[in-house]
KOLDREN-88429 format. One record per residue (C-alpha): x, y, z. Coordinates in steps of 0.25 Angstrom, whole numbers, plus 5000, padded with zeros to 4 digits. Example, Ala and Ser with C-alpha at 12.3 -4.5 7.8 and 13.67 -1.06 7.14 Angstrom:
<recs>
504949825031505549965029
</recs>
This chain:
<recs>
497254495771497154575759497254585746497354685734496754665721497554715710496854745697497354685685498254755674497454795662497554695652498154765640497154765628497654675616498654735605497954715592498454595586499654615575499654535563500854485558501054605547501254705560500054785556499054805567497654795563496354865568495354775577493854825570494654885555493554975546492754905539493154885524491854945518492155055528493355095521492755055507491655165510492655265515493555245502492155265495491755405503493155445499493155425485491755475482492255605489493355625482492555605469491455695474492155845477491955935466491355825457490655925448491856025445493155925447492955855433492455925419491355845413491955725405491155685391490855545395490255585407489155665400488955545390488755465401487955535410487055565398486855415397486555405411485455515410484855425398484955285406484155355418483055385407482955245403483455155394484855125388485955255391485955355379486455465374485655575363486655495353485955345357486055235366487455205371488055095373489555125372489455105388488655005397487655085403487855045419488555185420487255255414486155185422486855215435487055375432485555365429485355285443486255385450485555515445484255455447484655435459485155575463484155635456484955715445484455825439485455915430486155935419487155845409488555905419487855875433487355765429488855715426489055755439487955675447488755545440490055585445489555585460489055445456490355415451490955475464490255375471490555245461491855275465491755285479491155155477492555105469493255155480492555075491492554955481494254975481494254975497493454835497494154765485495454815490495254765504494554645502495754585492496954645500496554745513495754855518497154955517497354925503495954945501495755055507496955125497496355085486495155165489495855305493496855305482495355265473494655385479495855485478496455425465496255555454495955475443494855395448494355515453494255565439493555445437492555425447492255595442491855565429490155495426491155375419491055235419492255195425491855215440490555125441491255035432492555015442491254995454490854885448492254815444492654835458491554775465491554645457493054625459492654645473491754545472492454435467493554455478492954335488492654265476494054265472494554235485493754105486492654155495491454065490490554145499489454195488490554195478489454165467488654285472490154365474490454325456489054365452489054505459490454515455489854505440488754585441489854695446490654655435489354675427488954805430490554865427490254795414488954895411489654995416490754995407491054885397492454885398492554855411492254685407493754725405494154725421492854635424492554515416494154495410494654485423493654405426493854305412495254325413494954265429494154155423495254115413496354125423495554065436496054195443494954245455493654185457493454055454492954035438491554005440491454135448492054205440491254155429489954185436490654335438490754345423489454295420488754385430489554505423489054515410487654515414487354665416487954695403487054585396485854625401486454755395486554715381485254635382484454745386485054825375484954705365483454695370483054865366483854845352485054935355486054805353486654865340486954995345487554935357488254835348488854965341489355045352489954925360490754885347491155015348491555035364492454895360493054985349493455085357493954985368494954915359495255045353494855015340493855155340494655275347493755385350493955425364495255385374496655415373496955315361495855405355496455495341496655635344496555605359497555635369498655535373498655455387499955495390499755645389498255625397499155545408500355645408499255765410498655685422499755635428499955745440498455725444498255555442499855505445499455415458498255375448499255365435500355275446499355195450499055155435500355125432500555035443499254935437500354835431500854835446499654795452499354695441500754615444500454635459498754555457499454465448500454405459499254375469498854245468497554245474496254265465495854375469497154475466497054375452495654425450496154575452497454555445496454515432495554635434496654735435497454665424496254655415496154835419497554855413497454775401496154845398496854995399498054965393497154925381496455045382497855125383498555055370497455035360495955055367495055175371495755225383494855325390495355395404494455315412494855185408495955205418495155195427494755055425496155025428496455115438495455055447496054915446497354945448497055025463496454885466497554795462498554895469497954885482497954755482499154715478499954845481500854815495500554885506501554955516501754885531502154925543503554865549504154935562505254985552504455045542503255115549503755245543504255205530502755125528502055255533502955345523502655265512501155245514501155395517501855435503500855325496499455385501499955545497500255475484499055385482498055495489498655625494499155655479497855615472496955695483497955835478497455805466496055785468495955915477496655985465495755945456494455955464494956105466494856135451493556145445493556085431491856085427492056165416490856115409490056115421490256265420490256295404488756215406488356315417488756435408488156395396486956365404486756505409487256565395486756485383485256465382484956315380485156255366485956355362487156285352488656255357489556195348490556075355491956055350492255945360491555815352492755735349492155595349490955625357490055755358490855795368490855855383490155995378489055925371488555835383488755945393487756045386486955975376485755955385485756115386486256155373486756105357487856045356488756005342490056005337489856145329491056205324490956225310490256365305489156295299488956225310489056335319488056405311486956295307486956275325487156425328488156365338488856515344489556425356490656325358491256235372492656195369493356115380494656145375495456035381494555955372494956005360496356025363496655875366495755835352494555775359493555875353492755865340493455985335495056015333495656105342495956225329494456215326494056245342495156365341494456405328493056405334493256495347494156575341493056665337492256645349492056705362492456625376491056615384491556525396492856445399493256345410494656285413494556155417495556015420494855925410494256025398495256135400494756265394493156255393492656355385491256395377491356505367490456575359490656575343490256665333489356615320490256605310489956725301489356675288489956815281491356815287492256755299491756765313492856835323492756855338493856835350494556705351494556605363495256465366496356395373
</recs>
C-alpha cells in the first residue's frame, strides 16, 4: 500500500501588528539620532551655499569677530577702545577656539566669514537638538518637522548667517531643556547628574548672552514657585549649578581689577534692556519703525512672520497639558514672550532678539500642534492637506532661499578688494555711517587704511581725506553720523570710483572729493542716489 506525502501550504508571514489608532508602524524604525543628524547635515547645508556673498557684512559682526581675535591673544575680549564687557565673552573664546582650530589666516571680511561656517554648524547642531527635544516629549514625526521647517525657516537662516550670539546661545538653552525632560517626568535614573548638566548648559547660555537667564533661570524660579517640572530640590540644584560659569566670570574679572568698568557697562546693558538708554533697535530715536521693517519683509519671512503670530497659540495649547514636562516648556516659552514684548513696547528691540522667540515657539508648536491621522474616509483629504502644509512650511521658504542665494549682495567684500588694488595702504577715507557706533566702513578697512568721520572742510584738509564710502541705505533710513543733505552735499562735487547694489546696504559707493579750495568753491560732477 502506498502513500503520497503532500507538502504543507506555506505558512503566511505575520501582518504587522496595528495599533489601535490604525496606523501601521515599522518593525526596526531609524534610529532618532539618526534623524537628528540628518536634520543637522540639512541645516548646516542650507546655511553653507554662498556663505560669503548671500549676506553683506553686518557692524556687529565685525565688533565681535574683533573681540574674538583679541580673546585668542589672551586675556579679557577687547576692542582698540578697551575691554568690553557689554557682552559675556563665551561667544569670543569660542571664535578664538574655532579659528585656532581652522588655522585662519586673513583679513577683518574673511574672518567674518570663517564665524559664520562655525555658526552654520551651531545651527546644525540646534536642529538636531529640535529633532531630540521634539521626539523625546511627543514623537519622532513631530520632531522630525520641527527640524525641516528649522533648517528651511528664512529667518533663522538670516540668523545662523550672521557671527551673533544668538545661535550658540539657543545651543545651549536647547540642550538644558532637553536634559531636564527625564527629570521632569519623574525618571530618578541620574536625575541629580541629569539637573547639574542641565545647569551648566544653562550656564554656558548665560555667558554667552546675559539675557538669556531670561528663558533659563525665570522659568526655572517661576518652576520653583509654582512646583511645575522637576521636583524643587532639582530644580534648585539646576539653578545653583547655573550661575557658576558667570561667577567664575566676574570673579576672574574682580581678581585683575577691571570690576568698575564691568560694573559700568553692565549698568548700562540693564539700561538698554529696560529701555531706559535707546541707542540702537527700533524703539531707537531716528531709527526706522518695526511696522515698516515687517511690512518690507513680509514676502520673503511670512511662514516665519505666521509662525510668530501663532506663539499665544502655542502658549494656551502647553498650558492645558497637565504633566510637568509641557508645564516646564509652557514656562520657557511663556517666559520668551513676555521677554520680547517688553523689548517691542518699551525696551531695546534689535532683529535678532526674535530669534530667542522664534526658537521656543517651533518647540511648543510641535508638541502641542495636532497631527493629521489617517481614517479609511479621509486618506486623500489627510494627504491634501499634509501636502499643502509642507509647500507652505518648506517649498515656500526653499523659493525664497534659492532666490536669495542667487543674488550676490557682498558689497563690501568687493569695495575692500578695490580699494585694496587702488589705494595705497594708510592712505585717509572719511566714514559717514558712524551713527552710535564707528560703523561698518570703519571696521571693514581700518586695519588697511585711516578711518574718521571727516566731513567738515577743516577736517578734510588737517587729514588730507580726498575719499568717502557711503552705504546709502544707511544714511537714507538715519542710522549714519551724518544727515542725509550733508552726504548729498559732499559727493556732489566728487567723482564716483566704484558702486555696488546690494539687498542690505543698497547703493555702496566710494567717491573721490576734491580739497576744498582755500581761494574759492571746489566744483566737479555730481553723483548719489
Amino acid at each position: 500500500m502506498s502513500s503520497t506525502r503532500t507538502a504543507a501550504p506555506p505558512v503566511p508571514s505575520p501582518e504587522p501588528e496595528r495599533p489601535p489608532d490604525g496606523r501601521l508602524r515599522l518593525r526596526r524604525p531609524v534610529p532618532t539620532a539618526a534623524l537628528a543628524a540628518l536634520a543637522a547635515v540639512v541645516t548646516i547645508a542650507l546655511r553653507l551655499i554662498a556663505v560669503d556673498r548671500s549676506g553683506d557684512i553686518f557692524v556687529d559682526e565685525l565688533i565681535y569677530t574683533e573681540l574674538g581675535r583679541s580673546a585668542g591673544e589672551g586675556g579679557f575680549p577687547r576692542t582698540d577702545e578697551g575691554l568690553f564687557f557689554l557682552h559675556p565673552p563665551g561667544f569670543f573664546y569660542l571664535q578664538a577656539a574655532w579659528l585656532g582650530l581652522i588655522g585662519f589666516d586673513g583679513d577683518a571680511l574673511a574672518e567674518v566669514h570663517a564665524v559664520r561656517v562655525l555658526n552654520a554648524l551651531l545651527a546644525g547642531a540646534t536642529a538636531a537638538l529640535l529633532v531630540l527635544l521634539v521626539a523625546r516629549v511627543r514623537s519622532r514625526t513631530a520632531g522630525v518637522l520641527a527640524g525641516l521647517v528649522f533648517a528651511f525657516d528664512q529667518y533663522c537662516i538670516r540668523q545662523n548667517n550672521r557671527a551673533l550670539l544668538e545661535t550658540e546661545t539657543m545651543v545651549w538653552v536647547l540642550a538644558g531643556y532637553l536634559v531636564l525632560v527625564p527629570p521632569a517626568r519623574g525618571d530618578p535614573r541620574r536625575a541629580r547628574g541629569r539637573a547639574v548638566l542641565a545647569g551648566f548648559l544653562f550656564g554656558m547660555a548665560i555667558l554667552t548672552k546675559d539675557h538669556s537667564a531670561l528663558i533659563t533661570l525665570l522659568p526655572l524660579l517661576a518652576a520653583v514657585a509654582l512646583n511645575w517640572g522637576p521636583p524643587r530640590r532639582l530644580l534648585a540644584l539646576t539653578i545653583a549649578t547655573a550661575v557658576v560659569p558667570y561667577t567664575v566670570y566676574v570673579t576672574f574679572v574682580r581678581g585683575f581689577g577691571h570690576f568698575d568698568d564691568f560694573w559700568y557697562a553692565k549698568t548700562m546693558g540693564v539700561q538698554r534692556l529696560l529701555g531706559i538708554v535707546q541707542e540702537t533697535g527700533f524703539n531707537a530715536p531716528g531709527s526706522p519703525s518695526l511696522a515698516g521693517r515687517l511690512t518690507a519683509q513680509l514676502p520673503d519671512y511670512t511662514i516665519s512672520y505666521v509662525l510668530l503670530l501663532l506663539a499665544p497659540v502655542a502658549l494656551v495649547l502647553l498650558l492645558r497639558r497637565k504633566d510637568p514636562v509641557h508645564r516646564l516648556l509652557a514656562l520657557f516659552h511663556a517666559s520668551a514672550i513676555v521677554t520680547l514684548l517688553y523689548a517691542v513696547t518699551v525696551g531695546t528691540l534689535e532683529e535678532q532678539a526674535l530669534y530667542l522667540l522664534f526658537v521656543p515657539t517651533l518647540v511648543a508648536l510641535a508638541v502641542t500642534m495636532p497631527l493629521p491621522r489617517r481614517s479609511p474616509g479621509r486618506t486623500r483629504t489627510v494627504a491634501g492637506l499634509s501636502a499643502v502644509a509642507l509647500a507652505c512650511v518648506v517649498l515656500v521658504p526653499a523659493a525664497v532661499y534659492a532666490k536669495e542665494r542667487g543674488e550676490a549682495d557682498d558689497g563690501f567684500v568687493r569695495l575692500r578688494s578695490y580699494v585694496t588694488q587702488h589705494l595705497p595702504q594708510g592712505t585717509p577715507i572719511s566714514t559717514v555711517d558712524g551713527g552710535t557706533s564707528l560703523g561698518v566702513t570703519h571696521y571693514a578697512l581700518q586695519d588697511r587704511y585711516r578711518t574718521g568721520h571727516w566731513v567738515t572742510d577743516d577736517d578734510r584738509l588737517a587729514q588730507g581725506v580726498q575719499y568717502l564710502v557711503v552705504p546709502w541705505k544707511v544714511i537714507q533710513q538715519g542710522y549714519g553720523a551724518s544727515s542725509l543733505a550733508e552726504v548729498r552735499r559732499l559727493t556732489e562735487r566728487g567723482e564716483l570710483l566704484f558702486s555696488f547694489d546690494g539687498e542690505m546696504y543698497g547703493t555702496l559707493a566710494l567717491y573721490r572729493i576734491p580739497l576744498p579750495d582755500v581761494t574759492g568753491p571746489a566744483a566737479g560732477p555730481g553723483g548719489g542716489p
